[in-house]
KOLZAZA-361541 format. One line per 3 residues: number of its first residue (from 1); their letters; for each residue x, y, z of N, C-alpha, C. Coordinates in steps of 0.05 Angstrom, whole numbers, always signed. Atoms other than C-alpha are relative to their C-alpha. Layout:
BEGIN
NUM) A) X,Y,Z,X,Y,Z,X,Y,Z; ...;
% end
This chain:
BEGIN
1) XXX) +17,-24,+0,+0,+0,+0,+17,+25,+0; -12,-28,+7,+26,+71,-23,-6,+15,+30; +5,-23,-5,+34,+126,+31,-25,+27,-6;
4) XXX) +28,-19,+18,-19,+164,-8,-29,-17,+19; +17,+14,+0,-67,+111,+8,-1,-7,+33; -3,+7,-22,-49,+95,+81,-9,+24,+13;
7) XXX) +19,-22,-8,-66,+179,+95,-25,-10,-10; +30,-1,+12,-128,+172,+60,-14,-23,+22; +16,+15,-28,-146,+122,+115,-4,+13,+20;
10) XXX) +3,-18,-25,-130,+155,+165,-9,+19,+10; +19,-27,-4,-168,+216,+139,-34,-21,+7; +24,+16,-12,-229,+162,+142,+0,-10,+29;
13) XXX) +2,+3,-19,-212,+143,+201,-8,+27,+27; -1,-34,-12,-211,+219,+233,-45,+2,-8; +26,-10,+14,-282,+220,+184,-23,-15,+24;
16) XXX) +20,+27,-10,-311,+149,+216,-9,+16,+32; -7,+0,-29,-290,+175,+291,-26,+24,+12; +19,-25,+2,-325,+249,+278,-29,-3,-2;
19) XXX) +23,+10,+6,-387,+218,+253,-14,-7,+28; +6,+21,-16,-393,+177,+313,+0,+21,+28; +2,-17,-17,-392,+237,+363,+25,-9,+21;
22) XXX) -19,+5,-15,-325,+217,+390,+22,+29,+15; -10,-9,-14,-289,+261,+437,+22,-9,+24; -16,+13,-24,-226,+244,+490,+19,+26,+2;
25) XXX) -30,-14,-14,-173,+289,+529,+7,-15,+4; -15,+19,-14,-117,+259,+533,+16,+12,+25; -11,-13,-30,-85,+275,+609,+36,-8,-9;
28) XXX) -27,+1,-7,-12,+276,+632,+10,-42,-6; -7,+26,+3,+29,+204,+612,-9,-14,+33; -4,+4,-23,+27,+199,+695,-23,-8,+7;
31) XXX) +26,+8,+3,-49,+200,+687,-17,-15,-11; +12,+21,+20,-61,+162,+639,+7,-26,+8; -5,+20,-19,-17,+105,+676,-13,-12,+23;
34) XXX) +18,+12,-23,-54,+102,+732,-29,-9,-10; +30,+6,+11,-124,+98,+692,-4,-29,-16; +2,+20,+26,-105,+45,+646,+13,-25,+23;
37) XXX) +8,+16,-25,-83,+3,+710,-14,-11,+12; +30,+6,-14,-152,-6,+729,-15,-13,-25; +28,+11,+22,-180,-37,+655,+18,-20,-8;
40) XXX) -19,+18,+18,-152,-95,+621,-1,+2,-41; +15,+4,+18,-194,-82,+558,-21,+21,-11; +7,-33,+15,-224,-29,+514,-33,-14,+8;
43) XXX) +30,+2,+9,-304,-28,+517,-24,+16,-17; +7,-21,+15,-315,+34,+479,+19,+12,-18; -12,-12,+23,-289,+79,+419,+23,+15,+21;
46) XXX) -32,-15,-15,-247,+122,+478,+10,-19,+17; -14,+28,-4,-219,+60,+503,+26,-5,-20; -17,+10,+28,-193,+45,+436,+26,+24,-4;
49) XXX) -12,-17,+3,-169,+111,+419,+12,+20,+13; -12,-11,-19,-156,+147,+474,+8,-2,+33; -15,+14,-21,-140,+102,+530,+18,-18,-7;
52) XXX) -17,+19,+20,-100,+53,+479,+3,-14,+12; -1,+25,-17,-127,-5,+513,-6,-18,-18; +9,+16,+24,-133,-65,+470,-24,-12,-4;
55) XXX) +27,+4,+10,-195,-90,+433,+0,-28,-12; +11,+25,+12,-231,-153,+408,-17,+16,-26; +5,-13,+21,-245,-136,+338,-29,+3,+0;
58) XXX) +35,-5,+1,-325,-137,+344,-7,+18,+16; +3,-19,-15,-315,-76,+390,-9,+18,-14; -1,-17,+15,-304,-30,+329,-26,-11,-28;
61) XXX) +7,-2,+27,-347,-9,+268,+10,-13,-17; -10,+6,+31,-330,-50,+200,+20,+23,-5; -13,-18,+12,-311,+14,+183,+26,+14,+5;
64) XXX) -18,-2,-18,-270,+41,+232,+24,-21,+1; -23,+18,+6,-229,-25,+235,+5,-9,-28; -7,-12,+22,-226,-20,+161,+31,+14,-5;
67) XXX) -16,-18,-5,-190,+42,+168,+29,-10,+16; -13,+4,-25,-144,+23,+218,+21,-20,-26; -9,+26,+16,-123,-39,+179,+13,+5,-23;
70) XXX) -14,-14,+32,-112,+5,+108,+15,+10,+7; -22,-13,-6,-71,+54,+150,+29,-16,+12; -19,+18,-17,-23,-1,+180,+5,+13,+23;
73) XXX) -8,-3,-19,-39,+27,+241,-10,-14,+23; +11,+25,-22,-68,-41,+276,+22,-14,+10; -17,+24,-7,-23,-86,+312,-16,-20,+24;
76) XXX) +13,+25,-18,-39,-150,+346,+12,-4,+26; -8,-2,-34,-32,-154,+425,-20,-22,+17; +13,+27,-10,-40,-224,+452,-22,-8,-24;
79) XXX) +22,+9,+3,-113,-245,+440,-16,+24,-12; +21,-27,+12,-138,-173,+414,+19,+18,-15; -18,-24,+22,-115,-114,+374,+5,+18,+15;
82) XXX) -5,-21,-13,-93,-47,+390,+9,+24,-21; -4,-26,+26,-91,+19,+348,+31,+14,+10; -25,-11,-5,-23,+51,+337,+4,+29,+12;
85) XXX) +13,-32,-3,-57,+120,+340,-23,-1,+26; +23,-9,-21,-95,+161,+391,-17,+23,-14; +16,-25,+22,-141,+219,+369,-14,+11,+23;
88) XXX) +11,-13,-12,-155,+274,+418,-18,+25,-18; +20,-17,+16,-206,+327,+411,+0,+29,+18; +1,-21,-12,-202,+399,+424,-25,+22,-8;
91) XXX) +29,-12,+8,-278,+433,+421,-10,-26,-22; +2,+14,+21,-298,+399,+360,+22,-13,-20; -28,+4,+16,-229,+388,+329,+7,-25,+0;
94) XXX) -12,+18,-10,-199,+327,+321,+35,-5,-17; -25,+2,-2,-128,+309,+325,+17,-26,-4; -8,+35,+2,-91,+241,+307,+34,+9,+21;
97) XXX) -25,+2,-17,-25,+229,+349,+12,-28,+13; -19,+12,-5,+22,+180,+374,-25,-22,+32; +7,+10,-19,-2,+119,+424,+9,-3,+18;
100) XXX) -22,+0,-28,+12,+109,+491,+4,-27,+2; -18,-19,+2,+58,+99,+508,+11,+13,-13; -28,-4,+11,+103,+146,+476,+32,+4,+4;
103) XXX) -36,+8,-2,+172,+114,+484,+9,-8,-26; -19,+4,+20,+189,+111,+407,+2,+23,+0; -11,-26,+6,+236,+165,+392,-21,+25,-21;
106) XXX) +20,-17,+23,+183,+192,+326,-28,+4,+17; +37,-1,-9,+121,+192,+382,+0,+33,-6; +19,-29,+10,+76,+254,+362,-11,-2,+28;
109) XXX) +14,-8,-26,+53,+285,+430,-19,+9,+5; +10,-13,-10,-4,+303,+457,-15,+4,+19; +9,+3,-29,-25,+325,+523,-9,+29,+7;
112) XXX) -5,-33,-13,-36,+385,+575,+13,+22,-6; -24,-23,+10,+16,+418,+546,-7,+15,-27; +12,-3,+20,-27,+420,+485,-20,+29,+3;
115) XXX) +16,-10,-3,-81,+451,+511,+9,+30,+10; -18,-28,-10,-43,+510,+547,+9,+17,-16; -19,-14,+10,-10,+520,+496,-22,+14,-29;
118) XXX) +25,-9,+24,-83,+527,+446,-8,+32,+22; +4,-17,-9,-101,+567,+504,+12,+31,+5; -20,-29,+11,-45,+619,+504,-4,+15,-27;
121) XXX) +3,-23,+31,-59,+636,+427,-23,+6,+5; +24,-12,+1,-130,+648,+439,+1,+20,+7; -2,-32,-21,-111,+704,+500,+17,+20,-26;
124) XXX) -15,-21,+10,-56,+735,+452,-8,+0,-33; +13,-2,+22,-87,+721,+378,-7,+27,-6; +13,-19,-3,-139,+770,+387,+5,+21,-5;
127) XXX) -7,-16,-3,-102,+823,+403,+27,+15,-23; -12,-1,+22,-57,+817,+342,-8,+13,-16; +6,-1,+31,-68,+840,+268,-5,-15,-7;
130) XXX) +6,+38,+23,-95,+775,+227,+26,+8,-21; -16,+4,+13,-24,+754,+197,-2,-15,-23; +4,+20,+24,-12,+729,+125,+17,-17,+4;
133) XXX) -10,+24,+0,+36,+684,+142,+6,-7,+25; -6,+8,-28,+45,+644,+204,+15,-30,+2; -20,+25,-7,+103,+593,+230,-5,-10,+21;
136) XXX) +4,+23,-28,+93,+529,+279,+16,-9,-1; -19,+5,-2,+155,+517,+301,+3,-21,+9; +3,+22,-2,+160,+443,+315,-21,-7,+15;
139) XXX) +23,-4,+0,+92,+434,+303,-18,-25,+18; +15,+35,-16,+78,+356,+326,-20,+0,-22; +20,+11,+10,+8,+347,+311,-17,+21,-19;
142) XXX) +22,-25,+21,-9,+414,+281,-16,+6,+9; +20,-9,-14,-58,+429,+336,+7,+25,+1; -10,-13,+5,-19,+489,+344,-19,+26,-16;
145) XXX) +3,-22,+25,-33,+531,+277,-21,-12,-17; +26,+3,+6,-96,+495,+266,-18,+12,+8; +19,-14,-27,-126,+522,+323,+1,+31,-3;
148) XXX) -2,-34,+12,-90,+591,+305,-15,+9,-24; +11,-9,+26,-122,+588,+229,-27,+21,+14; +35,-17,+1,-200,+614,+264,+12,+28,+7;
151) XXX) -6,-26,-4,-158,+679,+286,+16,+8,-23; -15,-8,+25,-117,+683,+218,-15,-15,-25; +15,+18,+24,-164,+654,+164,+12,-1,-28;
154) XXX) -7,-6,+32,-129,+685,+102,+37,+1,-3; -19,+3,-6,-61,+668,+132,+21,-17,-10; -19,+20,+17,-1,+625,+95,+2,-14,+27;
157) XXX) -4,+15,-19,+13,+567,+150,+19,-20,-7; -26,+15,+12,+87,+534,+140,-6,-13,+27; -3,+9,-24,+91,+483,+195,+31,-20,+8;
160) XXX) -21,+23,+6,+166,+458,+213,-1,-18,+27; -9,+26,-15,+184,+393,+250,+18,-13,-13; -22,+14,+9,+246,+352,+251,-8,-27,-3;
163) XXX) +20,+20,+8,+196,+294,+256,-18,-14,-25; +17,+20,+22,+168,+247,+193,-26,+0,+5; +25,+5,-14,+108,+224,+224,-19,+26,+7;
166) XXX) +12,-36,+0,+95,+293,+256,-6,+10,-19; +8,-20,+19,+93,+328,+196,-29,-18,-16; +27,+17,+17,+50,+268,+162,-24,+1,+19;
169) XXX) +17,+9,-24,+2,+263,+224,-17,+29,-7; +6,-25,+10,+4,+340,+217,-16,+4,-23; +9,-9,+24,-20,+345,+146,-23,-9,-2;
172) XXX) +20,+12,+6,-77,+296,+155,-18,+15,+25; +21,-26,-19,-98,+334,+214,-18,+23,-13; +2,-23,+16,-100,+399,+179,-31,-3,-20;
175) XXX) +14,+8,+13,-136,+362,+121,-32,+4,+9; +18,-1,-7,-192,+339,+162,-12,+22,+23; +21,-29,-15,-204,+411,+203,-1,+17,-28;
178) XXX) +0,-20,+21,-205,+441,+132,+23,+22,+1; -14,-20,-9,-146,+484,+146,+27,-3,-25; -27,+1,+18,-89,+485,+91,+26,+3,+14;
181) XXX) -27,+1,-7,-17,+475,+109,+20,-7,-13; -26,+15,+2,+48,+465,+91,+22,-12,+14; -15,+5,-14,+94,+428,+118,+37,-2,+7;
184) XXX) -28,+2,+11,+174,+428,+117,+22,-14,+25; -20,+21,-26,+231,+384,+151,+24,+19,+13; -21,-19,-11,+279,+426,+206,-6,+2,+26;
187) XXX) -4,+0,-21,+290,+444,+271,+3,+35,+12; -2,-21,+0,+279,+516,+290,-17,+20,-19; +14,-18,+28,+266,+574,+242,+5,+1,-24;
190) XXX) -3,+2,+14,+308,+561,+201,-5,-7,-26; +11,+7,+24,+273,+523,+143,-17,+19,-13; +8,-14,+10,+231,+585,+138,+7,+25,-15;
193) XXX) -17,-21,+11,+244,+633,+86,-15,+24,+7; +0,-30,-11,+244,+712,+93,-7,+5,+36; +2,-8,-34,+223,+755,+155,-22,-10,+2;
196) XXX) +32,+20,-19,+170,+728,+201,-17,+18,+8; +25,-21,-13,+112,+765,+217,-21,-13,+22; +19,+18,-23,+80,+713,+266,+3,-31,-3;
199) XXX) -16,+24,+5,+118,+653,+291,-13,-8,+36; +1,+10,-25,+95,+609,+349,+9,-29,+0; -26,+26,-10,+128,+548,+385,-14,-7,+30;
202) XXX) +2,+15,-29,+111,+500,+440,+22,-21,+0; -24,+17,+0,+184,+461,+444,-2,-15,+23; +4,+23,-22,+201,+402,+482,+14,+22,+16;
205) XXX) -16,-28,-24,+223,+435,+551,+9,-23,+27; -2,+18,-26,+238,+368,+595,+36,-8,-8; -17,+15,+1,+309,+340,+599,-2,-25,-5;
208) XXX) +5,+31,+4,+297,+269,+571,+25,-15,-3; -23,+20,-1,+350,+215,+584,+4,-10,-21; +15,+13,+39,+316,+179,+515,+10,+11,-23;
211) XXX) -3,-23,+30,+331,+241,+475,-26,+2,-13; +26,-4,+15,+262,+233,+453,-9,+37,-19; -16,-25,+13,+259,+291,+397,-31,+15,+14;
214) XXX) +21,-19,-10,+184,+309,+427,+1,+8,+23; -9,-12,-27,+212,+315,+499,+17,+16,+4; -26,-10,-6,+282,+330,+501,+6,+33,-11;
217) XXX) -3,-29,+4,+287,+407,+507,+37,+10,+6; -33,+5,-3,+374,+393,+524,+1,+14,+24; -15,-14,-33,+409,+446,+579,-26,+6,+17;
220) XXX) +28,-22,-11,+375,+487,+622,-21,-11,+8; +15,+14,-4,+341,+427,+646,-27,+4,-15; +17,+8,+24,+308,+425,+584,-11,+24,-12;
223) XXX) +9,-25,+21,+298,+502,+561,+11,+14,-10; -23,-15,+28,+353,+511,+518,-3,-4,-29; +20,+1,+29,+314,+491,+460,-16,+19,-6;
226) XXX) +14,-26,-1,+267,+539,+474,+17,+38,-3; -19,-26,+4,+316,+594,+482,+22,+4,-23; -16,-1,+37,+356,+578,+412,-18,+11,-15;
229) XXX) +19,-3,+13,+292,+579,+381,-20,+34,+7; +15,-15,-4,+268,+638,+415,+25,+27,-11; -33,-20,+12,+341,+680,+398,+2,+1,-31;
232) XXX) -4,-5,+28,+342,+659,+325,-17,+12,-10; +21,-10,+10,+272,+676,+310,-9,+30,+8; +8,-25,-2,+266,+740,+338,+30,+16,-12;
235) XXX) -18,-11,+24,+331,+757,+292,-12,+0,-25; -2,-1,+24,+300,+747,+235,-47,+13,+4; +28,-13,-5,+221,+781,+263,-1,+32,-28;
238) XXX) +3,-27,+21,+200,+836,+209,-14,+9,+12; +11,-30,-11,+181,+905,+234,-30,-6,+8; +26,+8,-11,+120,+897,+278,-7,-30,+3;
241) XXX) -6,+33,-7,+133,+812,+280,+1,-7,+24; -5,+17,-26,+122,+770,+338,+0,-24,+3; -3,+34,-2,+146,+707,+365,-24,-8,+24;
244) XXX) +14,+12,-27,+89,+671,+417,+11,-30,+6; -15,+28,-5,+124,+614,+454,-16,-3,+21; +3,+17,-22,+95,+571,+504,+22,-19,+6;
247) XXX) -12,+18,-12,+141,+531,+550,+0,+4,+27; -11,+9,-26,+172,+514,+613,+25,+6,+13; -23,-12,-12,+225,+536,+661,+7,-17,+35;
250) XXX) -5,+6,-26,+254,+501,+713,+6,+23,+25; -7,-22,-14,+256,+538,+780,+20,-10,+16; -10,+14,-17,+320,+532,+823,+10,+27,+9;
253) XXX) -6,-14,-17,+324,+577,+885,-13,+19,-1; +14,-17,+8,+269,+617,+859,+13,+24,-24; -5,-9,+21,+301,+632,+805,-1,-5,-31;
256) XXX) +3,+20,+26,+279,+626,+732,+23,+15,-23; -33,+0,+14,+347,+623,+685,-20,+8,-21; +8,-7,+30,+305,+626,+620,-18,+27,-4;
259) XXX) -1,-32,+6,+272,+684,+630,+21,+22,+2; -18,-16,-1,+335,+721,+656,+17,+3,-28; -6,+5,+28,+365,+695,+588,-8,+17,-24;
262) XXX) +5,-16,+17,+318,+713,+544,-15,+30,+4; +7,-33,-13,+312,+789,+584,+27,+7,-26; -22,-12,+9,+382,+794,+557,+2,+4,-41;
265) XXX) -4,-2,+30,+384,+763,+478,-14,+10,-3; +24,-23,+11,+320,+794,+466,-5,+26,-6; +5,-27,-3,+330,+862,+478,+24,-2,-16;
268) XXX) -22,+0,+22,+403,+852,+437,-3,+1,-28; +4,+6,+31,+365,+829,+376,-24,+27,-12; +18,-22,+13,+325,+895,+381,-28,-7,+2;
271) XXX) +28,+2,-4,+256,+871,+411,-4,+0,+23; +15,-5,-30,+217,+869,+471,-6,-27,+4; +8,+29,-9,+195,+815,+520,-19,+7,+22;
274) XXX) +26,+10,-17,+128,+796,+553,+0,-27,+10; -7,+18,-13,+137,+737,+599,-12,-7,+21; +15,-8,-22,+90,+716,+647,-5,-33,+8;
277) XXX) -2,+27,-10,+79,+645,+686,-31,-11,-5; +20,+1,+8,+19,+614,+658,-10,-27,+23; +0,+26,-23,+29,+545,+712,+13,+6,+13;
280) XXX) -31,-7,-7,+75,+554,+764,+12,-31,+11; -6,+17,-9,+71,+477,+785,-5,-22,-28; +7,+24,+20,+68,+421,+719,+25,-18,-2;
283) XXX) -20,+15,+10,+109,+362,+707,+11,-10,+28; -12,+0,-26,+118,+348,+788,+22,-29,+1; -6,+22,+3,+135,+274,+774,+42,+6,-4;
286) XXX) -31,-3,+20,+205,+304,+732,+23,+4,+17; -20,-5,-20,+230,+325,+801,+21,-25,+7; -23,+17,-4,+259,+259,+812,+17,-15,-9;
289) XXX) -18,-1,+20,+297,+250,+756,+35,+16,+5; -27,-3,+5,+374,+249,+752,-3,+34,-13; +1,-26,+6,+389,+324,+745,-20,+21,+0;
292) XXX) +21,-19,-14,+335,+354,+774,+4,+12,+35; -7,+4,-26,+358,+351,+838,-6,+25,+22; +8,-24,-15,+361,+419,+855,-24,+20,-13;
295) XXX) +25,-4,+6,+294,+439,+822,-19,+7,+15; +19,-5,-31,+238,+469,+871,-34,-8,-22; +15,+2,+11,+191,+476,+813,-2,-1,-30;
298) XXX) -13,-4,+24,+178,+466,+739,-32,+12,-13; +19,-18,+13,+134,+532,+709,-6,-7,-29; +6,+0,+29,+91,+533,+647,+4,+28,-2;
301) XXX) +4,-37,+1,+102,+608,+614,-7,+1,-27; +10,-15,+23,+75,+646,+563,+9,+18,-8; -34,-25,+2,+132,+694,+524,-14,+15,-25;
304) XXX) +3,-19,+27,+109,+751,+471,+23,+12,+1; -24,-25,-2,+175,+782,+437,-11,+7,-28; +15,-13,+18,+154,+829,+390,+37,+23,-9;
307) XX) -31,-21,+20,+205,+873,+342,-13,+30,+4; +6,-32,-15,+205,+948,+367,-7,+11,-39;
% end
């Protein structure tokens, strides 16, 4: 089966799911562990898809396991099946993404961190210009600058990821919210050409042992990703351009390093900075992790740098 033909399932599968009035948040991995603890066995559509508990094939629609089956995203577990994909839903939206667990290096994420981070563009959208072109800086699932299209409707939408999958997961997303996209392979801003007039980013921000490319944010106990990405792109912001980042900041001694950071490059590259703590407690579990040690807390924030 062609690639071509394996999306095209998957957009049926997104079609079948929609139809069917399906809906699931997916919670924190920590949450979802403990829940899935308690079932051996899917008994419903969010079972299947968004508890990624395994199934006896007469659970699902014809159709639905159809789908599943054209996309090669079934695999067999014991005595039952199990979908490779999950599919969260934000309002009406739906989202394909990575199953749990995600412990392969290519997993597509999506969680809490999602939603915070839909919720941050809504507060600062608004208050924008409607941009013609807008960058999702390692986009994942494309929830992102899907969710941004209802505030930019007539907007160009490049989406980069250093991720395969991502960007494919991405495109079929897009597809089925009606939203046009492009997509391009990179890491940063780089892949995008000229100045930026409206660039947002939710980067991994955890220190991952794995390297996992959707976790692992590197130094800075994991927000030196964020702060490359937040330094290059507001170098290359065109007159009146803003970057909106959501992430995370470790706190140690009540002190947050990545804002002090980007107080400094930011104002070097000739822009301003808005920085404000959107969580001040997420991710508590991460404390006991090798190199966390001296950690008190690990903040969600919300950063506008805008070009003077």
């Amino acid at each position: 089966m062609s690639q071509a033909d394996a999306d095209r399932a998957l957009g049926r599968l997104l079609y079948e799911l929609d139809a069917a009035g399906y809906r699931f948040t997916p919670p924190t991995p920590e949450t979802h562990r403990r829940v899935v603890a308690r079932r051996s066995e899917a008994e419903n559509l969010r079972d299947v898809f968004g508890w990624s508990l395994p199934f006896r094939a007469g659970l699902l629609d014809p159709a639905l396991l159809a789908a599943l089956e054209a996309s090669d995203m079934l695999s067999r577990d014991g005595d039952g099946m199990r979908s490779a994909v999950r599919v969260a839903s934000v309002g009406n939206a739906l989202f394909l993404h990575s199953a749990y667990p995600t412990d392969a290096a290519d997993a597509v994420f999506f969680g809490p961190d999602t939603y915070r981070f839909i919720a941050f563009l809504d507060r600062e959208l608004p208050l924008l210009p409607a941009p013609h072109s807008l960058a999702d800086i390692g986009a994942g699932s494309g929830a992102g600058a899907i969710m941004a299209a209802r505030h930019a409707p007539n907007a160009t939408l490049t989406l980069v990821d250093i991720n395969p999958l991502a960007q494919r997961f991405a495109r079929i997303n897009a597809l089925h919210n009606k939203v046009h996209v492009s997509t391009v392979a990179g890491s940063g801003i780089e892949p995008v050409e000229g100045p930026i007039e409206l660039a947002i980013a939710n980067p991994p921000f955890i220190r991952d042992a794995a390297g996992r490319a959707y976790r692992d944010g590197g130094g800075m106990h994991g927000a030196a990703l964020s702060l490359d990405w937040a330094t290059a792109t507001a170098a290359r912001l065109a007159p009146g351009g803003r970057m909106l980042l959501y992430t995370a900041s470790a706190i140690v001694g009540g002190r947050d390093a990545l804002r002090d950071a980007l107080a400094d490059r930011v104002a070097a590259q000739g822009c301003t900075l808005r920085y404000a703590e959107i969580d001040p407690d997420i991710f508590g579990e991460q404390l006991d992790e090798p190199g966390y040690e001296e950690v008190e807390r690990i903040a969600a924030v919300g950063v506008v740098i805008a070009r003077r």
